[in-house]
C-alpha positions in Angstrom: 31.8 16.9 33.6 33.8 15.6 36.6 34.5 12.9 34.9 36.9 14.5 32.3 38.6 16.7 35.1 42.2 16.3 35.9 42.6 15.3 38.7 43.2 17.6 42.0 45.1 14.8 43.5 47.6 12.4 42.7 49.3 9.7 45.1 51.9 8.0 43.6 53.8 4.9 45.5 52.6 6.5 48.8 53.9 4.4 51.7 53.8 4.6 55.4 55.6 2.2 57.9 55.8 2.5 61.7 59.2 0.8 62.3 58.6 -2.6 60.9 54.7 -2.5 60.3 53.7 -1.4 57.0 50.4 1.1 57.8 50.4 2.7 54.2 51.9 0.3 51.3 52.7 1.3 48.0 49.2 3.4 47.3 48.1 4.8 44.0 45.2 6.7 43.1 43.4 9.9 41.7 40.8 12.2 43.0 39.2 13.8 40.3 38.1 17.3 40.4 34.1 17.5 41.6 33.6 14.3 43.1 32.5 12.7 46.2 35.2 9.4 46.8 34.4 7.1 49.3 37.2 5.1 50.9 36.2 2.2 52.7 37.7 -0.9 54.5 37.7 -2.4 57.7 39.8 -1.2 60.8 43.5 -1.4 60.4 43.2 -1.0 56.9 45.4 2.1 56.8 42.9 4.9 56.0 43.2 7.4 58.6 46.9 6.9 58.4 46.7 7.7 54.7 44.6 10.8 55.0 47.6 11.8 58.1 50.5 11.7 55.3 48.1 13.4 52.9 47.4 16.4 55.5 51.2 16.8 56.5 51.0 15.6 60.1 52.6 12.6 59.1 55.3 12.7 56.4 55.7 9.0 53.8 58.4 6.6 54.0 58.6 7.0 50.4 56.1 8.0 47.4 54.4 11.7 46.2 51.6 14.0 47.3 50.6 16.0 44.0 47.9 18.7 45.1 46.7 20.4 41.6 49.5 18.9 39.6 51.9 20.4 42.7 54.1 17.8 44.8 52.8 18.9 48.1 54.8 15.3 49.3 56.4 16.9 52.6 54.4 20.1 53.1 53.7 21.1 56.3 49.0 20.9 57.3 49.4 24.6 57.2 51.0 25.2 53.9 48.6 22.5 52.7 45.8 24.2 54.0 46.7 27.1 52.6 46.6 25.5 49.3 43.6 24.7 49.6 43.1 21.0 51.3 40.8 20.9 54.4 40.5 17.8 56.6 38.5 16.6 59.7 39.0 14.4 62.2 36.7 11.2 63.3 36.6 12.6 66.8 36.1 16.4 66.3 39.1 18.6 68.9 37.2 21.9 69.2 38.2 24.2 71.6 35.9 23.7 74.3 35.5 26.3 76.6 35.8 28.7 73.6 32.4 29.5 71.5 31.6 28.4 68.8 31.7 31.6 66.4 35.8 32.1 68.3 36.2 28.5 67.1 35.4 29.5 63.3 37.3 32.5 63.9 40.2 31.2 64.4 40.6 29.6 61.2 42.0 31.7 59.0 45.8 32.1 58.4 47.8 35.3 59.2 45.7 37.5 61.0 46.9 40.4 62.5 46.4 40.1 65.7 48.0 37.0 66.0 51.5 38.7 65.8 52.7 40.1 69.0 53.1 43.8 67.1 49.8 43.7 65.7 47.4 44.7 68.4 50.2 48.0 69.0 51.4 49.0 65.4 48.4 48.3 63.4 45.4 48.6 65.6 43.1 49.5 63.0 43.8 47.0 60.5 43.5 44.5 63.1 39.9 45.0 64.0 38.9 45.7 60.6 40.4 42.2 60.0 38.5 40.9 62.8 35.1 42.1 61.6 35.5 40.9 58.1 36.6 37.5 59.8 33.4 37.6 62.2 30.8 38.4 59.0 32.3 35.5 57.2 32.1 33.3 60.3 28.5 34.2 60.7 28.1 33.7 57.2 29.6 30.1 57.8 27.5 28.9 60.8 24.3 29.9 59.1 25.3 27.8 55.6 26.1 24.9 58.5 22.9 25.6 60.4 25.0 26.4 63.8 24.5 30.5 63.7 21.7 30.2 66.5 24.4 28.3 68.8 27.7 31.0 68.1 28.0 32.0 71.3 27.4 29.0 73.3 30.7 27.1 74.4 31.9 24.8 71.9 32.1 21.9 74.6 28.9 22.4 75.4 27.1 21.6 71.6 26.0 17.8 71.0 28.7 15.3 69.4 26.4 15.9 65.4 27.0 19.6 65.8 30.6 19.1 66.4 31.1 17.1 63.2 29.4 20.6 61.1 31.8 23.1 63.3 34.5 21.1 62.2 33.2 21.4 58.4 32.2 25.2 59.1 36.1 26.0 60.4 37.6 24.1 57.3 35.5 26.2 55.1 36.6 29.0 56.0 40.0 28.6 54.3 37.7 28.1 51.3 39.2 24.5 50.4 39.4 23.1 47.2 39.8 19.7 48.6 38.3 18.5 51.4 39.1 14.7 53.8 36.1 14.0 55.9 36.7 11.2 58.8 33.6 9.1 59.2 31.2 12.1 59.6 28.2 10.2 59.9 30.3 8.2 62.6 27.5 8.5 66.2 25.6 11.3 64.4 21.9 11.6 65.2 19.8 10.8 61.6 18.5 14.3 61.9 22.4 16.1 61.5 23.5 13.2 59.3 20.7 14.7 57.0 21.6 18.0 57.1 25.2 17.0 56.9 24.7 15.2 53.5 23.1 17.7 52.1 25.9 20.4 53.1 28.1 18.5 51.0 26.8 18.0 48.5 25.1 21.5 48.1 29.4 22.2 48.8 30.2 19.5 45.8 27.7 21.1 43.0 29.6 24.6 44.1 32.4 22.9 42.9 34.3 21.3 46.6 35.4 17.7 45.8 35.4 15.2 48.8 37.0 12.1 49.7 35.2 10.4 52.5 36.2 7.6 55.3 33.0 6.2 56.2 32.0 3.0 57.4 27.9 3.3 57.0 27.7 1.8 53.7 24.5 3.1 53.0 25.8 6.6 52.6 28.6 5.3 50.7 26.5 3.5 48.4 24.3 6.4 48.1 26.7 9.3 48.4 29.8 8.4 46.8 31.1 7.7 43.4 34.0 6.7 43.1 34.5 3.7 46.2 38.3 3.2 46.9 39.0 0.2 48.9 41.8 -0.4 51.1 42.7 -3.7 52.9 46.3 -4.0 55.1 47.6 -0.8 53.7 47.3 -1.2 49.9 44.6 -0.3 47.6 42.2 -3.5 47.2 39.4 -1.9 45.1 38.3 0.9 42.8 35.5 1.5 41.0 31.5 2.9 41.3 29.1 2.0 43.8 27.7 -0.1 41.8 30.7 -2.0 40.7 31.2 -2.5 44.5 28.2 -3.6 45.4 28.6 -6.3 42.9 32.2 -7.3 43.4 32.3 -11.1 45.2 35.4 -10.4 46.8 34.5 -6.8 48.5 31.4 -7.7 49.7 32.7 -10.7 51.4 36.2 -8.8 52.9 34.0 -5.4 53.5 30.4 -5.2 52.9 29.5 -8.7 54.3 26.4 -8.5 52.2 25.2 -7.0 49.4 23.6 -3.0 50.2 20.3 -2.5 48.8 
């Protein structure tokens, strides 16, 4: 079925230079509704600057962002967000000296209480808002296996349980789309499990996913369709299997062929 879906994002011509050095160049592609895409290639290959113009933080020298069929091109992360694209980081920026249930809770957009009126003219409707936010934290952290650790400070929680806040705060803006930044990247096997299987128990519910990752294995195994890139512009795409048996990826990327 996700193969006949239209597609929830289009990039069309997306470039990205920094002065004179091209980091993004000329990039095309589709994400299809309800799948897992991995995008690979080596360091400097312009992937975490890609998924930077894609989130809003940084805006394209030239080419268009379509977020289901809308041209989100120069849309600010938070209007994105709100339409629905969620993103991590490779090095997760919780709050630190904040819990972990205040970290999840400050997700959502437009809360009362974050207006300097709303605490005195609508009391009420402020902590109703808070405890409907507070259920559907809790609600969060136990689908991400973190509810035993909501109160303890966010700094405090191992490097693996950082990369599931991250996923539990973007979920709670109930994203259609979803950028993950090597989260497998110096996570214990044991959270790297449960992490796999939270997205793809988040996939058959319908979430689509496109992944920077650099542990081919989960690529391989995870991930259908691959997206190469290599010095900015797209190099490959295809399945897993295709890539594992394309000469010229293995030797630029893979080095050898995955099992």
């Amino acid at each position: 079925m996700a193969q006949m879906a239209e597609p929830i994002l289009r990039i069309d011509g997306l470039t990205r230079d920094f002065g004179e050095f091209r980091a993004v160049n000329d990039v095309s592609l589709s994400i299809r509704a309800g799948t897992i895409t991995g995008l690979i290639g080596p360091n400097g290959a312009g992937k975490t600057t890609l998924f930077n113009v894609l989130t809003g933080m940084l805006k394209p020298t030239s080419g268009s962002v379509f977020l289901d069929g809308q041209d989100a091109t120069r849309f600010s992360p938070d209007a994105l967000f709100a339409l629905g694209l969620g993103r991590t980081f490779q090095i997760p920026r919780p709050f630190a000296k904040m819990s972990v249930l205040e970290n999840v809770m400050l997700a959502p957009m437009a809360q009362a209480g974050e207006r300097l009126w709303g605490r005195f003219l609508q009391p009420s409707k402020m902590r109703e808002q808070e405890a409907t936010i507070r259920k559907r934290a809790m609600e969060v952290l136990d689908f991400v296996t973190l509810a035993p650790l909501a109160d303890n400070a966010a700094g405090q929680i191992s490097g693996g349980q950082m990369k599931l806040l991250e996923l539990a705060r973007i979920l709670m803006g109930d994203p259609k789309l979803i950028l993950l930044d090597e989260p497998a990247a110096g996570v214990n096997p044991t959270l790297t499990k449960i992490l796999i299987e939270k997205i793809e128990e988040l996939n058959r519910d319908g979430k689509t996913f496109v992944i920077i990752e650099h542990d081919m294995d989960f690529v391989m195994q995870h991930c259908n369709p691959v997206i190469a890139l290599a010095e900015g512009r797209k190099a490959f795409e295809g399945t897993a299997e295709e890539a594992q048996n394309n000469t010229v990826l293995l030797d630029a990327y893979l080095g050898a062929q995955v099992e």
